[in-house]
N, C-alpha and C positions, 0 to 999 in steps of 0.2 A: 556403566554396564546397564544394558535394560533388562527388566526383571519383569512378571507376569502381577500386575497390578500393585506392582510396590512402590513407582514411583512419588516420592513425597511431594511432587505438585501434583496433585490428582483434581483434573478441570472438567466442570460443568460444564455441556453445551447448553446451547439452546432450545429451550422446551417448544415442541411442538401443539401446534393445538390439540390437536388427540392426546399426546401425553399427558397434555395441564387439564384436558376432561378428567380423565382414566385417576389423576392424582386428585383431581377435587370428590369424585366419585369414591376413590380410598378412603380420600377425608371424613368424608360424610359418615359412612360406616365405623368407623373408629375403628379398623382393623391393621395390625401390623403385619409383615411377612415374618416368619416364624420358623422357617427352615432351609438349610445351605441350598437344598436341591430347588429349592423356588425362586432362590436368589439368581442362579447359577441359570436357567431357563429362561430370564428376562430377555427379550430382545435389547439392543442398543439405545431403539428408540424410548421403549419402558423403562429403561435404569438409568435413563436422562431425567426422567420426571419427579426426583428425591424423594421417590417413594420411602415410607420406615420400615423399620426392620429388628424386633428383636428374638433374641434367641440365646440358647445355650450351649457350646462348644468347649473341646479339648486344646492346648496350646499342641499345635505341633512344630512350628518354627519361631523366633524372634529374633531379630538383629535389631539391638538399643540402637546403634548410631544413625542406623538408616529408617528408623520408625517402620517394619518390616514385620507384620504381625501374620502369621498363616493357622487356621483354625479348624477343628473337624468335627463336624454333630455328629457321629459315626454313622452319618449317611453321605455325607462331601464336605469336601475342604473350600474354602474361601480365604482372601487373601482381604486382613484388614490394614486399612491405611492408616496410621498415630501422626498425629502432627506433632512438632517438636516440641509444645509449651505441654502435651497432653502425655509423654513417655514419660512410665515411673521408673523413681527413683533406683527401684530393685528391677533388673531385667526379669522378666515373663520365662517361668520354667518349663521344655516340655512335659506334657502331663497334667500341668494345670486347668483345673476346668472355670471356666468365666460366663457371664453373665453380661451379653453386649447389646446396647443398643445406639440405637442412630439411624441412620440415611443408608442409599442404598447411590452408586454413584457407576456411571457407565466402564471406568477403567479404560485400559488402552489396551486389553486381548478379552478379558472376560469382566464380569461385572465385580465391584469393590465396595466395602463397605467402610462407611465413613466414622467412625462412633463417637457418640455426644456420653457414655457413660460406660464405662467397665469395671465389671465388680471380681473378686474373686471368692468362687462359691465350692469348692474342695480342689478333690488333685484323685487322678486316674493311672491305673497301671497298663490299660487295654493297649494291645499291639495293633495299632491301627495302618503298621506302614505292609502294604501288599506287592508281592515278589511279581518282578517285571521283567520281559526279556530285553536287550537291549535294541531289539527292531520296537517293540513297542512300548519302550519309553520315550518314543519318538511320537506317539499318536497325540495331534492336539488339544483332545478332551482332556488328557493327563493334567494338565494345567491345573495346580495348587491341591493337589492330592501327594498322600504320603504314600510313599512303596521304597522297597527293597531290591537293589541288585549286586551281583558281583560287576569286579571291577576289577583293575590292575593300576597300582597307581603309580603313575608316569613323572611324575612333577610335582612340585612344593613352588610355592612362590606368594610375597603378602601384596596386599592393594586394596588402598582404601577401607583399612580397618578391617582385613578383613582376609584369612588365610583360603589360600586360591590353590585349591588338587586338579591336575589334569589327570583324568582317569580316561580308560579305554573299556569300553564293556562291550564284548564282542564284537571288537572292532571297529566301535562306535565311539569315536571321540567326542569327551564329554568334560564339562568344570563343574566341581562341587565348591562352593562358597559356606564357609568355616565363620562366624564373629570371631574375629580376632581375640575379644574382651575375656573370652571364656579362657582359665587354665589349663592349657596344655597337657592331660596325663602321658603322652607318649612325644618326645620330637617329631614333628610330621616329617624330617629328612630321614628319619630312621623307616620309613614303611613304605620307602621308596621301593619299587618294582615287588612287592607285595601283592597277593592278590585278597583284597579285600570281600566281604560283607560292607552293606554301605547302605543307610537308611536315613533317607533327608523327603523333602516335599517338592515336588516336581515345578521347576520357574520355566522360563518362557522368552526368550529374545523375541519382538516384535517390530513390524514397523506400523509407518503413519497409517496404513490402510487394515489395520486388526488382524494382521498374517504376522504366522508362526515362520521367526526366518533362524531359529536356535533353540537349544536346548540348554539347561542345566539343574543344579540340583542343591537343593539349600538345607545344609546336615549340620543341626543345633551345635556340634561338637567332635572333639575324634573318640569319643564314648563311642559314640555311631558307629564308627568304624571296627569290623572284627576281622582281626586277621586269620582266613584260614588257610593260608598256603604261604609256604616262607620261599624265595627263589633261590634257586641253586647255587651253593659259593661254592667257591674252591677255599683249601685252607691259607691259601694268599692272593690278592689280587697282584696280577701284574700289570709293570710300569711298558707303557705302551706307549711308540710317537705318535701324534696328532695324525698322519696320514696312512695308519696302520688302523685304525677305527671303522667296525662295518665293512671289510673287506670280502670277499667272495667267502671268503673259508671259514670267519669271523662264526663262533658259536652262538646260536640266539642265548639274550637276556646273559652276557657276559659281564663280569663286574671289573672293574678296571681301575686304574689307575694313570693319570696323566701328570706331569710336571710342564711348568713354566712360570714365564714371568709375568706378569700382571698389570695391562695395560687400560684397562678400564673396570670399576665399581660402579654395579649399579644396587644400593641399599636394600632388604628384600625380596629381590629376584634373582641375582647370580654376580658374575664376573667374566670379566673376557683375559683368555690365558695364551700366551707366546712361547711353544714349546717346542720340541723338536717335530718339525714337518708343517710348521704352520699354526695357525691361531684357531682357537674353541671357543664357544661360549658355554658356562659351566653356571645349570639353572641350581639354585640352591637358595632356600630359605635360612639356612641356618647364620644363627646372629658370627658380626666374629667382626678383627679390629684389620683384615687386611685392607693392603692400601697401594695405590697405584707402584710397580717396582717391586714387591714383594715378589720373590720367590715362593712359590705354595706348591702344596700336590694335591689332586682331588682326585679322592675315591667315588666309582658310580657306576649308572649305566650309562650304555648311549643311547642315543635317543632321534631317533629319524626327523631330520629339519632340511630344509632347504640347502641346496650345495654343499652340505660341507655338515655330518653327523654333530650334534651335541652332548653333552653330558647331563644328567641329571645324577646329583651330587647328593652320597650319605654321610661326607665328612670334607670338610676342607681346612686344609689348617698350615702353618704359617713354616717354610725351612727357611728364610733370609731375608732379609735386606738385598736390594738387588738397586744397582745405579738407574742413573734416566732411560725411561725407554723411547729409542729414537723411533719414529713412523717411518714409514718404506714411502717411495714416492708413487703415486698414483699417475700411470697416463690415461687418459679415458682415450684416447685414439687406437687403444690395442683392443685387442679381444680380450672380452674377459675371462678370468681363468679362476677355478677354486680355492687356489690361494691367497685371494685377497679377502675372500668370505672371513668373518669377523678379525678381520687384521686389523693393525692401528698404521692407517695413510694419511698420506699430506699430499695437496694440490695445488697451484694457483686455479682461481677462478674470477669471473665476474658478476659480482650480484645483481642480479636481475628485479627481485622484490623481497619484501617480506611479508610475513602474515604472523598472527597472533592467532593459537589455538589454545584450548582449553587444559589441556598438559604440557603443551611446548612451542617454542618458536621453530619458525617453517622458513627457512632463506632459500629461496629460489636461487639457483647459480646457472649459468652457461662457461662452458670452457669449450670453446671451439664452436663445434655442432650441436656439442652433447649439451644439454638440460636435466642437472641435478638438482635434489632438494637435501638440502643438511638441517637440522633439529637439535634445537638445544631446551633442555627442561625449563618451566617455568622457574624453577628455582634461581635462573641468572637473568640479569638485566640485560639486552643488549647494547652496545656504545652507540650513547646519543646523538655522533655524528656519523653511524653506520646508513648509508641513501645509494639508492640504485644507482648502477655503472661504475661503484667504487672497487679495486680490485683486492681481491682476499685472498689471503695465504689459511688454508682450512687443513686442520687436524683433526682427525676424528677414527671409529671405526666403520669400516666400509661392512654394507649389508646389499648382496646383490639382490636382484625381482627378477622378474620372468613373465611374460603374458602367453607362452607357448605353452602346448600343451606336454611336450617333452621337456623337462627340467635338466638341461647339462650347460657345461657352463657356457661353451659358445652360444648358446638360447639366451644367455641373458640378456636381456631387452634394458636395463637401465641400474640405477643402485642408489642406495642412500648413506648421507654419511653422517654417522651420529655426536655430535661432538659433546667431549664430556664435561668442559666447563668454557667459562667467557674469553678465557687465555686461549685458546683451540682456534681464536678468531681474531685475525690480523691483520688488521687492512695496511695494505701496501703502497696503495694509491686512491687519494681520494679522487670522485668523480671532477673532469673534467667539468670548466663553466659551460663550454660551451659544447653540448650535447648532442646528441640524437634527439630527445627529448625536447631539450631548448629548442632545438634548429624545427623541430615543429609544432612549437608553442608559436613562434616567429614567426611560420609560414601561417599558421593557424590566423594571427592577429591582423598578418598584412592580406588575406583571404577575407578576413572578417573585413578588416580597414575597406579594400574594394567592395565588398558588398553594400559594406553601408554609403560609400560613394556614389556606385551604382543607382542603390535606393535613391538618395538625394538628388543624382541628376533627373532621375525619373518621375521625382515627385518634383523640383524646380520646373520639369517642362509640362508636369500638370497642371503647376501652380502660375506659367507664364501663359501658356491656354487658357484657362479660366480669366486670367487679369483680361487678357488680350479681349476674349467675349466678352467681357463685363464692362472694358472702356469700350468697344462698338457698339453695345448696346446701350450705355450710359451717351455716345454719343449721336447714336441714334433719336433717341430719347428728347436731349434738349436739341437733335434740330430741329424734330416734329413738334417739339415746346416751341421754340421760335416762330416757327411757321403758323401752329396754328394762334398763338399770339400777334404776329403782324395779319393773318386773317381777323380776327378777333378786332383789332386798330381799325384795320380797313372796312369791317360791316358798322362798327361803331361810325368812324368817319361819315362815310357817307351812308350803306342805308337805313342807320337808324335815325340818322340827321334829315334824312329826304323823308323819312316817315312822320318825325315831328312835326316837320315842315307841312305837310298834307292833312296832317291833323290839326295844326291851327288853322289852316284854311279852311277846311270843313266844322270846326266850333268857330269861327268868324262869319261863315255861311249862314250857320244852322242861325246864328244869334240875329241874322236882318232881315230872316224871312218872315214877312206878316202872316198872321195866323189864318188869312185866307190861302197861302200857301202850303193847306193842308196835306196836298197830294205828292207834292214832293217831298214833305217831312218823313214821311214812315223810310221812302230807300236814303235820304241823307241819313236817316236813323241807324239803319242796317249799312254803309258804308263805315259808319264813324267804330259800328259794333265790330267790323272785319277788320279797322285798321287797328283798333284796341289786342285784336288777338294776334294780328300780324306782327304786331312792336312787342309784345311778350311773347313770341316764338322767339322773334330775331335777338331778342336780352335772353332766352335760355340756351341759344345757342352760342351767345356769344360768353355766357358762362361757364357754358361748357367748356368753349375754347380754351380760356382762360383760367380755366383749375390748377393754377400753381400748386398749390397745398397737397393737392394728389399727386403731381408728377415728383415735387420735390421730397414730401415725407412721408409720404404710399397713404393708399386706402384709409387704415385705419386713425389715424390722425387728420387727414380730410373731413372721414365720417363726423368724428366725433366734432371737430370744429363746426362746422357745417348746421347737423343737426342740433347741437344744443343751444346756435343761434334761432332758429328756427321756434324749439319749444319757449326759448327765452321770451319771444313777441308775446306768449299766449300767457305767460309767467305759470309754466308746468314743469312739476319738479321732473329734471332729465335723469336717467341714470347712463352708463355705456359700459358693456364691461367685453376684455377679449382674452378668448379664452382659446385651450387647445394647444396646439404646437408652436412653435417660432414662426412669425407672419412672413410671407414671402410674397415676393411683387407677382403680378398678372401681367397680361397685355394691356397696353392702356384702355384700350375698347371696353376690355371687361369691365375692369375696376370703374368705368367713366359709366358702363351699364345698373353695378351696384350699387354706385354714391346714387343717382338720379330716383334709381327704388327706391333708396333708404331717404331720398327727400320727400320723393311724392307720400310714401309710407307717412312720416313725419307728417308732412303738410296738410295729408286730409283730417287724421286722428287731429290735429289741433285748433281746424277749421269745423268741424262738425260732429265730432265725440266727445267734445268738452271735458278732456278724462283731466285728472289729480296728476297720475305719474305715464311717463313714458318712458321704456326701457329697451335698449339695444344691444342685441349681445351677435359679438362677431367671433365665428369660432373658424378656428385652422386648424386642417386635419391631413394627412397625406393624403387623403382619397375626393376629399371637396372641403368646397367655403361654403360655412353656412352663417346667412343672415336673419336674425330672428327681431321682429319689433312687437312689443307687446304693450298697451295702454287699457288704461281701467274708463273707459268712456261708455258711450250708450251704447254703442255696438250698430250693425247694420247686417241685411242682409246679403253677402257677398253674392249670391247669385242672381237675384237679380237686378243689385244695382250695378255690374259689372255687363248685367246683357241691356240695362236702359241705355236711350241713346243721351249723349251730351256728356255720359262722363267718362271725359276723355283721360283722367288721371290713372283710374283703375286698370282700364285697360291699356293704357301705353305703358303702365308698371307690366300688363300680363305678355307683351310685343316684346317688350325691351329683353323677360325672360327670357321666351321662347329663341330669341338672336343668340343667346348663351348658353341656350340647350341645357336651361336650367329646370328646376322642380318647383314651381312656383303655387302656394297655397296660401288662402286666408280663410281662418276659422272666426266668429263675432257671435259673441251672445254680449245682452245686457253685463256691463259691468268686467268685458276680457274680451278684446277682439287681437288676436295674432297674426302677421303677415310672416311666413318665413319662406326663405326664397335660398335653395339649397343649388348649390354653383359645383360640377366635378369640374378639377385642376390638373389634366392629364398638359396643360399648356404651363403651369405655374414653372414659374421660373428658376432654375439652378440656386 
């Protein structure tokens, strides 16, 4: 039942920033809120902020079991929330005046307060509850204030500790909630169709969005209750059949009497009865030992319900013993008619689901077209091998619905069937293995099987693609190795052989010509100087050709071979470090353009910077390769030893760049000179 800030989980949101100012800003001042009507003023946002709050109030309602505390400064009511370790011992009397303090807490229609301490500081006689019409005991300011209205009272019935009046106040259907715990001075079945006085503190049905979607009324006791008008009896009530009830000619507020047999108990609320003309439900709180089978009579009124009048019951009591009572057979392919309204039927069906709710199990059924639900209270277990599609022989009592806005019985849109215990449920047939269900788990699995096949062949013919490019290009690769190695045989063979050979003739020359032979010394000089550079082009070319180490175990193993032969000659501590992403091959060209930098790089630094250390860092990146070499030597100036003429080193590193459409720079001062030479990989290789 929702109630207007009496919920016993009562939850903090999240404090906004304005509200954690506004409450540090409270703090600061040391002030508490001090009265209902400032409490009650709060915006949403402001009573999130556990602003304090103390003050002094009148008890006007308690309910012990449900921590359920409602309070009046005789300026407004507020509804306080007790958590269950903090409810005393002795229930809270109305009248009592207290001394609260604590938090102040957003609630779920109006603001709640939370309290950290409650004193009791006397006790008041003021009549604080204010007479209300019943259009406007319906205004939603009403919320946790006490007042006064007549009433007619319609019903008795207990739930959840707690005695339940259906009242009608002009014409305004309404529940007033009773504590159970209090001592009864009156039977509440006795002040049935009474027209009451009735003094409680106004509650609140709400939903998730802080709207008023109900009304009721929370009356400490039936003290509250003052009867001032008794309803009309005759000096006997008469025994009436169930389909003579509310008839055309039927006198209002008539007191009756009905007999039957007794086909379902329900503890608390009433009994369903099998009399002549058909089945009733007969609301009644009053305690008693009937029992399914019993013969009873109930005196009452009736009471306007759905298809088929009800009773509400000032007496029920016991004429027999009465045998089994058998159910009638239910077809759901007929039209429905008002005699099955609270009957006891039996069906076959077939269960479709279940569900677990919070008072009762919910079995989905289908029989035919039709789609029913049956309900059985949490007090029973269902059978542990009770599973969809098994077929059920169901007992129960039928209750029809309607979604029309004219209620007769061919309107009726569907029904439910209430079963009274675990026996009411009889499977007949368990679920077939092989299913609806199964058959599309089945289709599911071999749908899934294809897909994942699918997948596999799509990825095998990406995956024989790739091999397919990767052995062409791996074959590619070593025939261009091949090739340029039998070049590499063939300039060695002969023209480095034929350059040897010119060369010892020209040092066998130079060595017999007398020193009057002056004039031809300086161009044999310059001959011997051109074939000196011709025989180390034709060896750097022909090392190029022949870079195994690059083609076979890429770039950075090359490099690093290479180069720290290189520093080794000059005995310079080398370092090499590679960094960035997983290395990936180039075109040969490139890579054969980058090892050749990173020599000449090497080669000058060790020839004429005399540096301690030389360091080489190769980094891989999705967007380029970058080579960095870095030596602690004397340094030079890059610009313009790179525009003097003769050094061809510098500048065939700055040519070799530019073929690669690289970023080529070199920074040198005394003691750090850097070559880094940044390469984009829009070609790097899969």
């Amino acid at each position: 039942m929702e109630i207007s800030g009496a919920a016993t989980d009562l939850r903090l949101g999240k404090v906004s920033v304005f509200v954690l100012s506004m409450l540090l800003q409270h703090a600061a001042i040391g002030q508490d809120i001090t009265s209902i009507p400032d409490i009650r003023a709060l915006t949403e946002e402001r009573a999130r902020a556990g602003l304090s709050t103390r003050f002094d109030a009148i008890v006007t309602f308690y309910h012990q079991e449900w921590g359920v505390l409602f309070t009046h400064d005789r300026q407004d009511g507020i509804c306080v929330g007790i958590p269950l370790d903090g409810r005393p011992t002795k229930p809270f009397q109305p009248g009592t005046k207290l001394n609260i303090e604590g938090t102040i807490g957003p609630g779920e229609f109006l603001p709640v307060v939370l309290p950290s301490s409650i004193k009791t500081i006397g006790n008041s006689t003021e009549n604080l509850y204010v007479p209300v019409s019943g259009e406007d005991l319906f205004t939603p300011s009403l919320d946790a204030r006490p007042v006064e209205v007549e009433a007619i009272v319609k019903g008795t019935s207990f739930a959840e500790k707690s005695l339940v009046l259906d009242l009608q106040v002009e014409g305004w259907e309404i529940r007033a909630i009773l504590p159970h715990h209090e001592t009864q001075n009156e039977l509440p079945w006795q002040i049935l169709e009474r027209r009451v006085r009735i003094k409680g503190v106004v509650g609140t049905h709400f939903n998730d969005q802080r709207q008023m979607s109900g009304r009721l009324l929370f009356v400490p006791s039936l003290s509250f209750l003052e009867v001032i008008a008794e309803p009309d009896q005759a000096t006997e009530a008469p025994v009436v059949p169930v389909d003579t009830v509310l008839r055309v000619h039927s006198p209002p507020r008539q007191r009756v009497k009905i007999q039957g047999v007794t086909t379902h108990v329900e503890p608390g609320t009433g009994l369903y009865l099998r009399g002549d003309g058909g089945s009733i439900f007969v609301q009644t709180a009053q305690p008693h030992t009937i029992r399914r089978g019993d013969d009873v009579e109930a005196e009452g009124y009736p009471a306007v319900t759905l298809f088929r009048p009800s009773l509400s019951a000032i007496q029920v009591r016991q004429l027999d013993s009465h045998t089994e009572v058998k159910p009638l057979p239910l077809d759901v392919k007929a039209v429905r008619n008002s005699s099955e309204q609270c009957e006891l039927v039996q069906l076959a069906t077939e269960l479709v689901q279940t569900n677990a709710g919070r008072e009762s199990h919910s079995l989905l059924c289908r029989s035919g077209n039709q789609i029913f639900e049956a309900t059985l209270t949490n007090d029973y277990t269902l059978p542990t091998d009770l599973a969809p599609g098994a077929t059920l022989r169901l007992t129960g009592i039928c209750k029809l619905s309607s979604t029309r806005p004219l209620v007769i019985p061919r309107n009726a849109t569907g029904f439910t069937i209430q079963l009274r215990d675990v026996d009411d449920l009889i499977i007949t047939a368990r679920q077939p293995w092989w299913n609806e269900q199964r058959a599309l788990w089945v289709l599911a699995a071999i749908g899934g099987l294809a897909a994942i096949v699918s997948a596999w062949a799509i990825t095998l013919q990406i995956m024989v693609r790739r091999q397919s490019s990767l052995i062409q290009r791996q074959t590619e690769q070593r025939a261009t190795m091949e090739e340029r190695q039998r070049i590499a045989r063939d300039l060695h063979d002969s023209l480095e052989q034929e350059l040897v050979g010119v060369a010892m003739l020209l040092d066998n020359t130079a060595s017999r010509m007398s020193p009057e032979g002056s004039e031809a010394a300086e161009p044999l000089h310059l001959a011997r100087r051109l074939l000196r550079r011709a025989r180390d082009e034709s060896r750097s070319t022909i090392r190029e050709l022949r870079s195994v180490t690059l083609e076979q175990r890429g770039l950075p193993a090359a490099m690093e071979e290479t180069l720290r032969s290189l520093a080794a000659v000059r005995e310079i501590d080398f370092r090499f470090q590679l960094q960035g992403s997983q290395p990936y091959r180039m075109p040969g060209t490139v890579e054969t353009h980058i090892l050749r930098i990173a020599q000449e790089a090497v080669a000058n630094a060790a020839n004429h910077g005399t540096p301690r250390h030389i360091e080489v860092r190769l980094t891989y990146s999705s967007k380029n390769l970058m080579l960095e070499i870095e030596d602690d030597g004397v340094g030079f100036d890059p610009t313009s030893t790179i525009a003097a003429t003769g050094h061809f080193g510098l500048s065939g590193m700055k040519e070799r760049a530019d073929k690669l459409g690289a970023t080529f720079t070199i920074t040198s001062r005394a003691g750090q000179t850097l070559v880094k030479l940044v390469v984009p990989t829009p070609h790097a290789a899969p």
